[in-house]
ROSE-41567 format. One record per atom (N, C-alpha, C, O): residue number from 1; atom name; z, y, x. Coordinates in nm, 2 decimals, m for minus. Last residue first. Example, Ala and Ser with C-alpha at 12.3 -4.5 7.8 and 13.67 -1.06 7.14 Angstrom:
<2,'N',<0.71,m0.22,1.28>> <2,'CA',<0.71,m0.11,1.37>> <2,'C',<0.79,0.00,1.29>> <2,'O',<0.80,0.11,1.34>> <1,'N',<0.78,m0.57,1.32>> <1,'CA',<0.78,m0.45,1.23>> <1,'C',<0.78,m0.33,1.32>> <1,'O',<0.85,m0.33,1.42>> 
This chain:
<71,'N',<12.01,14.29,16.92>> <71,'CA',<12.13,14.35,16.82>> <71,'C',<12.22,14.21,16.90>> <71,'O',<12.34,14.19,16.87>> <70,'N',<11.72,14.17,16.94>> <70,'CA',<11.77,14.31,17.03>> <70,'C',<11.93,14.32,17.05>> <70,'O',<11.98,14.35,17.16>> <69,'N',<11.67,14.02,16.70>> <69,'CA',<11.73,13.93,16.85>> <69,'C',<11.81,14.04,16.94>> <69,'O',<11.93,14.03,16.98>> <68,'N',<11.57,14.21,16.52>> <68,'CA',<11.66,14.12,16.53>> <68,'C',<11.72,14.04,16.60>> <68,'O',<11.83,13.99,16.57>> <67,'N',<11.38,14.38,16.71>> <67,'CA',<11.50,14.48,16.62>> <67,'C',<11.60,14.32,16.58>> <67,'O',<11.72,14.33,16.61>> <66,'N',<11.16,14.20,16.77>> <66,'CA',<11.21,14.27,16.83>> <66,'C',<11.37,14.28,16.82>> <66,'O',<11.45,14.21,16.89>> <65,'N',<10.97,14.06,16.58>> <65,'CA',<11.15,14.00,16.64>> <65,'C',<11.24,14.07,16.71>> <65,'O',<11.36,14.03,16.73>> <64,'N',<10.80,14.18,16.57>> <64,'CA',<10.85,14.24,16.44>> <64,'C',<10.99,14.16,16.51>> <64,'O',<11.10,14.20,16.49>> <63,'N',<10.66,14.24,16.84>> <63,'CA',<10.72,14.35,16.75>> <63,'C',<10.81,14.32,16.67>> <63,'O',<10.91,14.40,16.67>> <62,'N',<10.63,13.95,16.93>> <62,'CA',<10.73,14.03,16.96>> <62,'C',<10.79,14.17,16.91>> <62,'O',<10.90,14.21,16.93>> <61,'N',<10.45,13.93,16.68>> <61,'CA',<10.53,13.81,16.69>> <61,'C',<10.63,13.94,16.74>> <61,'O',<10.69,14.01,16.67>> <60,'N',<10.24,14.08,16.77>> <60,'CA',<10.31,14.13,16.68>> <60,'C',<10.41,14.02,16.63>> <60,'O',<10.46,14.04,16.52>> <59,'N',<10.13,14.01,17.04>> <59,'CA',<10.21,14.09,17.05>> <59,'C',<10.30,14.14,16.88>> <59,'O',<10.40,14.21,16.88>> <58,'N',<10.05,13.71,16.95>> <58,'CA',<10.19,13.77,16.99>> <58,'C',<10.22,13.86,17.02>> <58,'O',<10.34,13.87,17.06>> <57,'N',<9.87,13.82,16.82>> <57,'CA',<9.95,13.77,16.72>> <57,'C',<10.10,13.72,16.82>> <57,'O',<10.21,13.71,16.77>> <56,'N',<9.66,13.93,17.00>> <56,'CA',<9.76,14.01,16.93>> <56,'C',<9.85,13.97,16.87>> <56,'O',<9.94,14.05,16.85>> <55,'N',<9.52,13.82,17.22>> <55,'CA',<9.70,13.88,17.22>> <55,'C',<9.81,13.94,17.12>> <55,'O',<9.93,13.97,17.12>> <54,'N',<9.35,13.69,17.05>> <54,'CA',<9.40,13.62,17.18>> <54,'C',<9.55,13.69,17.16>> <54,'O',<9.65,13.65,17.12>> <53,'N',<9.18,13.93,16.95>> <53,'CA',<9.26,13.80,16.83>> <53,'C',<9.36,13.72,16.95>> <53,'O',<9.48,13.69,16.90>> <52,'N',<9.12,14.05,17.16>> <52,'CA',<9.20,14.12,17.08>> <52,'C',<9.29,14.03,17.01>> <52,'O',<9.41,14.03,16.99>> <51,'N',<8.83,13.96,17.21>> <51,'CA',<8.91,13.89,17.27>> <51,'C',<9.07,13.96,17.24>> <51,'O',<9.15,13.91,17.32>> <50,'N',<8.66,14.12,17.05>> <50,'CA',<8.69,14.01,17.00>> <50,'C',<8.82,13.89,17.06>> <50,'O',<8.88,13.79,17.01>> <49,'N',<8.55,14.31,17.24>> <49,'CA',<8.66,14.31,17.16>> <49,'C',<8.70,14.26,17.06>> <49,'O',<8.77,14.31,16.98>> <48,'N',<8.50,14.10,17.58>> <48,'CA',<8.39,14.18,17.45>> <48,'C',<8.53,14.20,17.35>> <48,'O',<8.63,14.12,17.36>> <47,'N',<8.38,14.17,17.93>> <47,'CA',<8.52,14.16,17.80>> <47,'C',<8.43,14.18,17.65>> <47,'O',<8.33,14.24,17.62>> <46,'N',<8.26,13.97,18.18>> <46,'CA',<8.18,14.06,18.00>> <46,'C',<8.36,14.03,17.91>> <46,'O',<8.42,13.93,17.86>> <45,'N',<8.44,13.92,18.31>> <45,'CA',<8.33,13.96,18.39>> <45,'C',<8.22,14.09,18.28>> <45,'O',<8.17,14.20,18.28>> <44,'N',<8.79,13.93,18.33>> <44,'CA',<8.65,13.93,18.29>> <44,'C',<8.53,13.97,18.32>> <44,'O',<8.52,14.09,18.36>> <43,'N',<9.04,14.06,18.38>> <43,'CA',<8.99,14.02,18.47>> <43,'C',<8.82,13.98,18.44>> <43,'O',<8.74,14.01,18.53>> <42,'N',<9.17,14.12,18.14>> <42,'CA',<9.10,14.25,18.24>> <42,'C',<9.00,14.18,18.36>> <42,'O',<8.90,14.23,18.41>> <41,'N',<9.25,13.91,18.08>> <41,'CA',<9.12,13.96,18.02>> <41,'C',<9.11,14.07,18.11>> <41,'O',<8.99,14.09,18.14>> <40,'N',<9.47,13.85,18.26>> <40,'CA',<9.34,13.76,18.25>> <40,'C',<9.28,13.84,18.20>> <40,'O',<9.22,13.89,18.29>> <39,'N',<9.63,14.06,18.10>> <39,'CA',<9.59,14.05,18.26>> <39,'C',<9.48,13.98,18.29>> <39,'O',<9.39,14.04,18.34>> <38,'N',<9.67,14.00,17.86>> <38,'CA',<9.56,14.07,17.85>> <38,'C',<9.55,14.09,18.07>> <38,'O',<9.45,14.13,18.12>> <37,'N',<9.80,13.72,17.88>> <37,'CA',<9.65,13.72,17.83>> <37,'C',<9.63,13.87,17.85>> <37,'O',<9.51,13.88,17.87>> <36,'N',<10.04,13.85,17.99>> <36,'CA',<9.96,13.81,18.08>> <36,'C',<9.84,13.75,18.06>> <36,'O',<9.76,13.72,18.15>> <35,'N',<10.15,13.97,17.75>> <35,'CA',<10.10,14.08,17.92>> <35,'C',<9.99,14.01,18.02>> <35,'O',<9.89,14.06,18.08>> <34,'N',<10.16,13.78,17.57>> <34,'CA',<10.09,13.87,17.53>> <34,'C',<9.99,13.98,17.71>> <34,'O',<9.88,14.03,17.75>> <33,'N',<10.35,13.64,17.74>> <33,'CA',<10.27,13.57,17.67>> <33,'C',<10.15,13.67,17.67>> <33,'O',<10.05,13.66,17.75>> <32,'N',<10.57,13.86,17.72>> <32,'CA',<10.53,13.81,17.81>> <32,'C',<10.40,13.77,17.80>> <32,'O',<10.31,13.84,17.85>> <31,'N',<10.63,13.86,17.42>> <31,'CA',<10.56,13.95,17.51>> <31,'C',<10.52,13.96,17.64>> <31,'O',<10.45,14.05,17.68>> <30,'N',<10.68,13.61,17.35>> <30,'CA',<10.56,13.67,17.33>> <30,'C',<10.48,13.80,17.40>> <30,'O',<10.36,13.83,17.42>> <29,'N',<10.96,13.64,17.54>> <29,'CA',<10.81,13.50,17.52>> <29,'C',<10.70,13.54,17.44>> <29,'O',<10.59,13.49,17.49>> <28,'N',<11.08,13.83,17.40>> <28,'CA',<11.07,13.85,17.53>> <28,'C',<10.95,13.73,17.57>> <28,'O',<10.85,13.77,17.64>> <27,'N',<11.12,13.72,17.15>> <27,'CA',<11.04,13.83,17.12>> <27,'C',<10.98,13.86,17.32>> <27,'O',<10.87,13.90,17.35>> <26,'N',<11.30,13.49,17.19>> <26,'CA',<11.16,13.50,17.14>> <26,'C',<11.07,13.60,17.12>> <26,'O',<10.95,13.59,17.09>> <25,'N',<11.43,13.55,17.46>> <25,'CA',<11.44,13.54,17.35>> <25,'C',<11.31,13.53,17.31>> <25,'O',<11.22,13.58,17.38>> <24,'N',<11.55,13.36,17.75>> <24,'CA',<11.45,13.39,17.68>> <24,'C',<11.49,13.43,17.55>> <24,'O',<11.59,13.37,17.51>> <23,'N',<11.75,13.31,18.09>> <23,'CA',<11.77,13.27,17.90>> <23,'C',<11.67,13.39,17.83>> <23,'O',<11.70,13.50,17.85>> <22,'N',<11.62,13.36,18.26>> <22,'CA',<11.64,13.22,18.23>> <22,'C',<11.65,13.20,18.09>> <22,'O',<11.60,13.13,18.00>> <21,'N',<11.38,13.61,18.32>> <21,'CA',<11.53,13.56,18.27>> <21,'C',<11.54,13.47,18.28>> <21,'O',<11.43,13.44,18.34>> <20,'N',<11.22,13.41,18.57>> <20,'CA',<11.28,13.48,18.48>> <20,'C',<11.29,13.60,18.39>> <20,'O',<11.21,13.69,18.41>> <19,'N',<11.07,13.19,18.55>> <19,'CA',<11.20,13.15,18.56>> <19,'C',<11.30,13.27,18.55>> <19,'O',<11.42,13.26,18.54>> <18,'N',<10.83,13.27,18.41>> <18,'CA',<10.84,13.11,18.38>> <18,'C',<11.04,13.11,18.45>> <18,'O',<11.12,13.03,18.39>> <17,'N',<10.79,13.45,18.55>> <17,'CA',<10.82,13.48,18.41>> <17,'C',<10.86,13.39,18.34>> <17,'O',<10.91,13.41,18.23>> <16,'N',<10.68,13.44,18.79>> <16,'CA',<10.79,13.50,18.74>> <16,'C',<10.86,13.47,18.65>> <16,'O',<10.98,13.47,18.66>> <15,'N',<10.46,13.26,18.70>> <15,'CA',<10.55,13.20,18.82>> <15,'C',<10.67,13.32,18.75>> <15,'O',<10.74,13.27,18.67>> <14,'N',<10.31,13.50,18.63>> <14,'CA',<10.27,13.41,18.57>> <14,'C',<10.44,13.32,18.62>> <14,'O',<10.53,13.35,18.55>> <13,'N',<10.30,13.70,18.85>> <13,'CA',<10.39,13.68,18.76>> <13,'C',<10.39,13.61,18.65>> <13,'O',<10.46,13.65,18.55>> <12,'N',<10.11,13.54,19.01>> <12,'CA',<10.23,13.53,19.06>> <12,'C',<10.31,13.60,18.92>> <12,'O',<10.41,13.52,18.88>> <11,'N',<9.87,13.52,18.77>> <11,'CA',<9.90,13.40,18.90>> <11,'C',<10.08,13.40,18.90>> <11,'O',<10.16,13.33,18.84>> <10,'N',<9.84,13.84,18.86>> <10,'CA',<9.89,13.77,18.73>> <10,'C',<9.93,13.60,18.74>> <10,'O',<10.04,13.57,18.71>> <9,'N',<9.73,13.90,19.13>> <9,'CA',<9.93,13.96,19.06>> <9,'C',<9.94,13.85,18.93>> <9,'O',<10.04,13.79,18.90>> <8,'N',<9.55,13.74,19.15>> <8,'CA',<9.68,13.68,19.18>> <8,'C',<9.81,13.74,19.14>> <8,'O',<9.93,13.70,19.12>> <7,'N',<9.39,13.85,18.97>> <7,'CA',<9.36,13.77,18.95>> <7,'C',<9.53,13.68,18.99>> <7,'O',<9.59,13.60,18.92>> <6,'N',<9.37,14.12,19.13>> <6,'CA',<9.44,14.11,18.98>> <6,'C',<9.47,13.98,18.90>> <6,'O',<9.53,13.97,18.80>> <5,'N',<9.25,14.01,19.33>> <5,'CA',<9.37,14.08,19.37>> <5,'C',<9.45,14.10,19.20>> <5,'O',<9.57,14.10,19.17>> <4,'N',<8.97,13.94,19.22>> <4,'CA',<9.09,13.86,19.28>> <4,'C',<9.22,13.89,19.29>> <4,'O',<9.30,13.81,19.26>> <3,'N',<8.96,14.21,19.12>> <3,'CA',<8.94,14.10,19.05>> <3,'C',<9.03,14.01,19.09>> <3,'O',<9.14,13.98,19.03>> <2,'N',<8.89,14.34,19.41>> <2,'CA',<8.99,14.39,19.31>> <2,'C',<8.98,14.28,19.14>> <2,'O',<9.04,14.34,19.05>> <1,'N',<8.67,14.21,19.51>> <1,'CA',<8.81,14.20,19.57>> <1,'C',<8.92,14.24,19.47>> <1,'O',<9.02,14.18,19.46>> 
């Protein structure tokens, strides 16, 4: 049950996230991107830590755009 139930918060802010903000910056799209592959992965039956390569290149996408879009 608790799978499913993690299964649909991500589902619905999946839908959130898609409308808002409206206006996106790039660093706010990866990290989004980034929240809700690792939501899916929690969800997993066998996580293995190979599935890391999946979020990381946006989560460091939204690091380093951070400090320049932020301003």
């Amino acid at each position: 049950p608790l799978r499913i139930a993690i299964l649909a918060a991500v589902a619905s802010l999946s839908l959130l996230f898609a409308f808002r903000p409206k206006e996106k910056q790039l660093f706010q799209v990866a990290a989004l991107g980034a929240a809700l592959l690792i939501g899916i992965q929690l969800t997993a039956e066998h996580w293995f830590y190979l599935y890391i390569v999946w979020f990381y290149p946006l989560l460091l996408v939204a690091m380093a755009t951070l400090d320049r879009e932020a301003d």
